[in-house]
N, C-alpha and C positions, 0 to 999 in steps of 0.2 A: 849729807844724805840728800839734801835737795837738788844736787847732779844730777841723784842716780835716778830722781824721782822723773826727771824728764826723759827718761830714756828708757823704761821700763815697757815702752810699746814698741821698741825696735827686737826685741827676741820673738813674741807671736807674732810680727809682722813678717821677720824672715822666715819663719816655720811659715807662715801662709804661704809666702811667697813660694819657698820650696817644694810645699805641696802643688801648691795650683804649675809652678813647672814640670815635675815630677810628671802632674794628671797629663798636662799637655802632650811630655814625651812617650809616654805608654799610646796617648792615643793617635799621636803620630804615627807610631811605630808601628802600632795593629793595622792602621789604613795603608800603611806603604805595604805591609807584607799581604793585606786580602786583596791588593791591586796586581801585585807582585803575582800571587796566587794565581789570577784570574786569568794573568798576561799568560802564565805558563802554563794552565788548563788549554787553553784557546791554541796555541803553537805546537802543545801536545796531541788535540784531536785533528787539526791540518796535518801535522807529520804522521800521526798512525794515518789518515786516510789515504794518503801518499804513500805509504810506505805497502800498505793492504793493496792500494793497485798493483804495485810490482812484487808482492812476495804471492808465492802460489797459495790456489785458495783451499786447496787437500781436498778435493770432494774423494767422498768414501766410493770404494770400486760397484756399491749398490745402492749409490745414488738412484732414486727414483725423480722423473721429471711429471710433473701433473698439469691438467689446465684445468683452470677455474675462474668459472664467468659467475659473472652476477645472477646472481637467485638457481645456479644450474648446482648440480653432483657432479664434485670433481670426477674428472678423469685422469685415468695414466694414460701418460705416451710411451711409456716405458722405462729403459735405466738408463745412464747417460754412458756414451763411447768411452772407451780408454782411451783415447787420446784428449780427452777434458782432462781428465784426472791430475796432471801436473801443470793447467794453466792456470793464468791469473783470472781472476772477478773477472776483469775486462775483456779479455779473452771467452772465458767462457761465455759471456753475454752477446760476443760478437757471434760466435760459433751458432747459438741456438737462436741469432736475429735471422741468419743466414738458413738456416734447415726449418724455421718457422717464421719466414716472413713477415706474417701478420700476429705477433705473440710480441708481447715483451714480457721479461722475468720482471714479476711481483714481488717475489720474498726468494733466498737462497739461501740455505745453509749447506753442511756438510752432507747432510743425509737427505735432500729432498731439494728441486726448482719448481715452483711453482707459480707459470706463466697465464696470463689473462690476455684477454685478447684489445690488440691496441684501441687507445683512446678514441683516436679517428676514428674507426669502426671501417677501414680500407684492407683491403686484402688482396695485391699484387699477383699474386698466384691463380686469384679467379677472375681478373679482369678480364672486359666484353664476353664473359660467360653468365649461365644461369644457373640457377641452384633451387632444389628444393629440400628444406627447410623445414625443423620441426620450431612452428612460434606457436605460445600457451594450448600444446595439443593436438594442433591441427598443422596439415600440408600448407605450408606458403611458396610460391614463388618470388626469389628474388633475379633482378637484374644487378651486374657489376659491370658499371662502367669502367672506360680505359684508364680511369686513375684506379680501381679497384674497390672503389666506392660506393656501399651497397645501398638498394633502394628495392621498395615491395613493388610488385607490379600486380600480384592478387592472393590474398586470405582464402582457403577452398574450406569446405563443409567437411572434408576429409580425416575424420578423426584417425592419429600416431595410433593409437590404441585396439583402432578395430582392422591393422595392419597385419601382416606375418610377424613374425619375432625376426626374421633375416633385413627386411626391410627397414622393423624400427631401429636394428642396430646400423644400417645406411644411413638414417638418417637424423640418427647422433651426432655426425660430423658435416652432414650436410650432403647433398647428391650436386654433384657438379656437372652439367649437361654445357656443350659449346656452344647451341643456339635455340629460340625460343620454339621451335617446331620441336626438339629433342625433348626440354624440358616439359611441353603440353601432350607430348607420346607419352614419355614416361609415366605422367600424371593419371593420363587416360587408362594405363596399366593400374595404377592402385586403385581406381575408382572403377572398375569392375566386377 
């Protein structure tokens, strides 16, 4: 009996031992599959995004297109061509860079685009022209230079408000005049 008596720490030593492999393996195994996981989350949102540019994007045939500026009341531009209707995202983004110059699409889904007006604050369509402007109210003139690039040239007392209703709807989108004698005519016409 005094053999056995030395040896009586080799069964809980292997049970420990088993366990602590045991723990090891499991927690191997969970890190290779949440790694594993994560590879295949990551290659799965690259491939839909890839894949979403080349499948068509189904806008509904009453698609509404909107803009919406900072602190303004959306407007419509109206509903989008049938011929968007079977393009891709990219496609369509190209189509409406092209018929709104100075817009980029914000948000898109199936049922609504809804563009804001670009970051630069340029607008190619009104270059070396003038415009007048409804800011907080009141008639402003602006100048756009040949990049399209707008800047104020003067703030008038002219209150949107105590305007016709024909004019303040001109001047929702802005009054585009080609030079600054047009634009101080004009002017001289509201403030009569």
């Amino acid at each position: 009996m005094k053999n056995m008596d030395n040896y009586r720490w080799i069964i809980p030593s292997l049970i420990a031992l088993g366990v602590i492999l045991l723990s090891g393996g499991i927690f191997v195994g969970v890190k290779s599959y949440e790694t594993l996981e994560a590879n295949s989350t990551k290659v799965d949102n690259t491939t839909q995004k890839n894949l979403s540019s080349k499948q068509k994007f189904k806008l509904d045939e009453y698609c509404q297109i909107w803009l919406q500026d900072d602190n303004e009341i959306p407007v419509m531009l109206g509903k989008v061509n049938e011929d968007l209707l079977n393009k891709t995202e990219d496609e369509i983004k190209t189509a409406l860079k092209e018929k709104y110059p100075d817009k980029e699409v914000s948000t898109m889904n199936k049922y609504q685009i809804i563009l804001k007006t670009s970051e630069d604050g340029t607008d190619l369509s009104k270059a070396n022209k003038y415009t007048l402007e409804n800011e907080d109210g009141y008639i402003s003139v602006f100048k756009y230079n040949k990049e399209g690039k707008k800047e104020l040239v003067e703030k008038t007392s002219i209150q949107i408000k105590s305007l016709p209703k024909s004019v303040q709807e001109e001047l929702k989108d802005a009054i585009v005049l080609d030079n600054e004698d047009d634009a101080y005519s004009r002017l001289e016409d509201f403030g009569s």
